[in-house]
C-alpha positions as CSV (number, residue, x, y, z in Angstrom):
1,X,-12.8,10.0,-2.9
2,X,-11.4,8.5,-5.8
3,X,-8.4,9.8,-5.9
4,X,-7.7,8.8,-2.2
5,X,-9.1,5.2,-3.4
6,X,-6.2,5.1,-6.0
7,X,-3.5,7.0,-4.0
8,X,-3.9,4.0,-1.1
9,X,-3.4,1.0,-4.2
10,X,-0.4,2.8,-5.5
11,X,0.9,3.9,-1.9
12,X,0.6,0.4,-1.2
13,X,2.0,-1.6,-4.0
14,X,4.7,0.4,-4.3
15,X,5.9,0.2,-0.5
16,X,6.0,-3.6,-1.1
17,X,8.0,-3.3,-4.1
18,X,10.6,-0.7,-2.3
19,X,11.1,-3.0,0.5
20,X,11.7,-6.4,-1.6
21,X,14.5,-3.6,-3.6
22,X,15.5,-3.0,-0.1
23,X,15.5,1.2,-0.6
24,X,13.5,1.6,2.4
25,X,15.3,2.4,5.6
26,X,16.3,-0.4,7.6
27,X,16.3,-3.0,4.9
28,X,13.4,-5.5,4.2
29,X,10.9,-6.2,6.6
30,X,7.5,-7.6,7.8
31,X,6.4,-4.8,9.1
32,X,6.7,-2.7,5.0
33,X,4.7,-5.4,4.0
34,X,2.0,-5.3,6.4
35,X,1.9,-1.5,5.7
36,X,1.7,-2.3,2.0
37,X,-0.9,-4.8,2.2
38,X,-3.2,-2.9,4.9
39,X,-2.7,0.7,2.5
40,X,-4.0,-1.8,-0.8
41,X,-6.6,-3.7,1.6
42,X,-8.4,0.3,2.7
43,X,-8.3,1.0,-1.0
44,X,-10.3,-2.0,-2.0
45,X,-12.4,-1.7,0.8
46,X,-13.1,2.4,0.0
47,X,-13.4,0.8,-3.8
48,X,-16.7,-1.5,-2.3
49,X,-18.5,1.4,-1.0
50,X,-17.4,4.1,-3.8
51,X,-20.9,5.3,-5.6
């Protein structure tokens, strides 16, 4: 579980930062950075109820 915990916070931030470089396909948009943020917001959230 902890390495899915961390893969979703790296996944995440690093989507954002692709699509402010503008690699991803079809240039910058809202919809990376929703992806971004809801990938980093399901890693904090599995990081709250990781024993």
């Amino acid at each position: 579980m902890g390495i899915l915990l961390l893969a979703f916070l790296i996944a995440g931030v690093l989507v954002i930062m692709l699509n402010y470089l503008g690699v991803l396909p079809n240039g910058a948009s809202n919809w990376y950075l929703l992806g971004g943020l809801g990938m980093i917001f399901v890693g904090f959230a599995m990081a709250t109820r990781y024993h």
